[in-house]
C-alpha positions, 0 to 999 in steps of 0.5 A, spaced: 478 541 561 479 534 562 477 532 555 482 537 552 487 535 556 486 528 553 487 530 546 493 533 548 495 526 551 492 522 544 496 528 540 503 527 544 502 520 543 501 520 536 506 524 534 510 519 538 508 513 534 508 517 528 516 520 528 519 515 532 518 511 525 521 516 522 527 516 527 528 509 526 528 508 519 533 514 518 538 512 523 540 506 519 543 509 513 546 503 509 538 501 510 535 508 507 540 507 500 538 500 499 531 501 499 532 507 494 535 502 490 529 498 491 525 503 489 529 505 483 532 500 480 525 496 479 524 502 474 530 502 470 530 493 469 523 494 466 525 500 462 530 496 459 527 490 457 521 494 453 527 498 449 532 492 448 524 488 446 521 494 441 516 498 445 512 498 438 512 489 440 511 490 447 505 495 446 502 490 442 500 486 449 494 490 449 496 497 451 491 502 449 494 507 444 495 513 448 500 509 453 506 506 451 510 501 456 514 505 460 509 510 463 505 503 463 509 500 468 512 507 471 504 508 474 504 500 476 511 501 480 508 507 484 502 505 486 503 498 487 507 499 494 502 502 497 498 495 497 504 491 498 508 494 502 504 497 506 500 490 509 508 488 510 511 493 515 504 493 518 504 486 520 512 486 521 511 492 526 506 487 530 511 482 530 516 487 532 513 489 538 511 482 541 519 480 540 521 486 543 516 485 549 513 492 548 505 491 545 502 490 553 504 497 553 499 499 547 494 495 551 495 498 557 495 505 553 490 510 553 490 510 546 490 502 544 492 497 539 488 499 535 491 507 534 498 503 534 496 500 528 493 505 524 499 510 525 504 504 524 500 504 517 500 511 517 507 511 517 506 506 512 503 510 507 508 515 508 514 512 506 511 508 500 508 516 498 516 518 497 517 511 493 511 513 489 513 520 487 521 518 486 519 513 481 514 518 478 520 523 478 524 517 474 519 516 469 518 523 468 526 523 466 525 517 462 520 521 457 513 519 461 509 525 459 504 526 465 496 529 464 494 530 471 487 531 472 489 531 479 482 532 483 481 525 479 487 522 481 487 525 489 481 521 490 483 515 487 489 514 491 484 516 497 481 510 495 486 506 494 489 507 501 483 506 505 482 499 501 489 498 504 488 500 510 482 495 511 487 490 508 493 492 512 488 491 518 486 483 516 494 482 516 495 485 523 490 480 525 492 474 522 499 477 525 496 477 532 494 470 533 498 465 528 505 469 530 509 467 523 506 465 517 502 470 515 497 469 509 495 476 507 501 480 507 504 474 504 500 474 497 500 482 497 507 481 497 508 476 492 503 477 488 500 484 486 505 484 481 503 478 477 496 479 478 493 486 479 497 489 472 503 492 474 508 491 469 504 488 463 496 489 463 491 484 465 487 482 459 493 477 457 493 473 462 487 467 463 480 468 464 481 463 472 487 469 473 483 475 470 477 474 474 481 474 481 485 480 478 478 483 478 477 482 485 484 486 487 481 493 488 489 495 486 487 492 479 482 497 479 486 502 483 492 502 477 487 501 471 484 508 474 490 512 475 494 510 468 487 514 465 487 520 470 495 521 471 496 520 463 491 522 459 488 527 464 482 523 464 476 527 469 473 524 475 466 524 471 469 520 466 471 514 471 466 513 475 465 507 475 471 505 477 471 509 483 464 506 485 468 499 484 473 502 490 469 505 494 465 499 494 471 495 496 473 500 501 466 499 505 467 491 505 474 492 507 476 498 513 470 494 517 472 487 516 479 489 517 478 493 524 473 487 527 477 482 524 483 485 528 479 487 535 477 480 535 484 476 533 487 481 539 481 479 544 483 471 542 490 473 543 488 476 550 483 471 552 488 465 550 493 469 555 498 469 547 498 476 546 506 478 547 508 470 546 512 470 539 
């Protein structure tokens, strides 16, 4: 009886965690028309620069024949907020809560730190999924035809979030104990768009730049998805592909939630943990 009555606790306090993000966002309305705009002008700036370019000369990069570029960089804009957003709202809702004066209550909550985290990610994905899916309706609008193998592409972009959960949990670390100046957050904010083959492929940048792209598991992530979303590629089809991100997502999840657990332990230990 009293465990029930402990995830009846849990589960309000989840749940808590879970709308209040909601909340917050949708009550700032001018806010939620420019992060629309966010997400949609991107698609309509690249869209036309592949038009007024010739898509016959930008196609020439190294596209493979069955992609033409606005479906290229469609997929590349859906998917790519998923790692950089993501990583960004999770380390700014740390930085949040230690202004605000608030996160020794997570530390004294049942729950932890640790589930405030995972739910602020939670929260996370599920803006970026609204993102994903109006910008796929965009490009569906600016002619992208779609050939969904969905089971193929559901389990990438499990994939996909699980990586970028790990990820998230690296950023939240360095947040907890250097306060400002997050390296994490700040390379997948800055650079997937340049490194991980988002708006042009990776086979034309040089091998130095190539070889680090490789090491991005959404390199892996978008190259997969632009196969099973566009040419209905099956999941047999790309198994090596998912083998390389689960292989990510075994090295990641864990080093994130042990490098997080120990950077609060610093944090409480040095007494630093609510100072910003």
């Amino acid at each position: 009886m009293e465990s029930k009555g402990l995830t009846n606790i849990y589960a309000k306090l989840y749940a808590f965690l879970y709308i209040r993000g909601f909340k917050v966002w949708i009550s700032y309305k001018t806010q939620v028309i420019l992060t629309v705009l966010s997400w949609t002008l991107p698609v309509f700036t690249y869209y036309f620069v592949g038009t007024s370019l010739g898509n016959n000369l930008v196609e020439r990069i190294g596209l493979n024949p069955f992609t033409n570029y606005t479906s290229f960089f469609v997929i590349g804009l859906a998917f790519q907020g998923y790692v950089s957003s993501v990583i960004t709202t999770v380390s700014q809702r740390i930085r949040n809560e230690q202004l605000y004066g608030t996160i020794e209550y997570y530390v004294l909550s049942r729950s932890g730190v640790t589930s405030f985290l995972f739910y602020s990610a939670l929260w996370g994905f599920t803006i970026n999924t609204i993102n994903a899916l109006v910008i796929l309706g965009i490009g569906f609008g600016l002619g992208v035809k779609y050939h969904i193998d969905l089971l193929a592409s559901l389990l990438v972009i499990i994939l996909l979030i699980i990586s970028t959960l790990g990820l998230a949990f690296l950023s939240g670390a360095f947040t907890m104990v250097i306060k400002q100046g997050n390296p994490i957050s700040f390379f997948f904010s800055t650079f997937t768009t340049l490194m991980t083959g988002v708006v042009f492929p990776v086979n034309v940048m040089p091998l130095p730049l190539r070889d680090i792209s490789y090491a991005l598991p959404l390199t892996w992530a978008l190259e997969t998805l632009r196969e099973t979303m566009l040419e209905g590629v099956s999941i047999y089809q790309v198994y090596f592909p998912i083998l390389i991100l689960l292989i990510f997502d075994v090295i990641l999840l864990p080093l994130g939630v042990f490098a997080f657990k120990y950077a609060f332990k610093v944090a409480r230990v040095k007494g630093t943990l609510g100072e910003y």
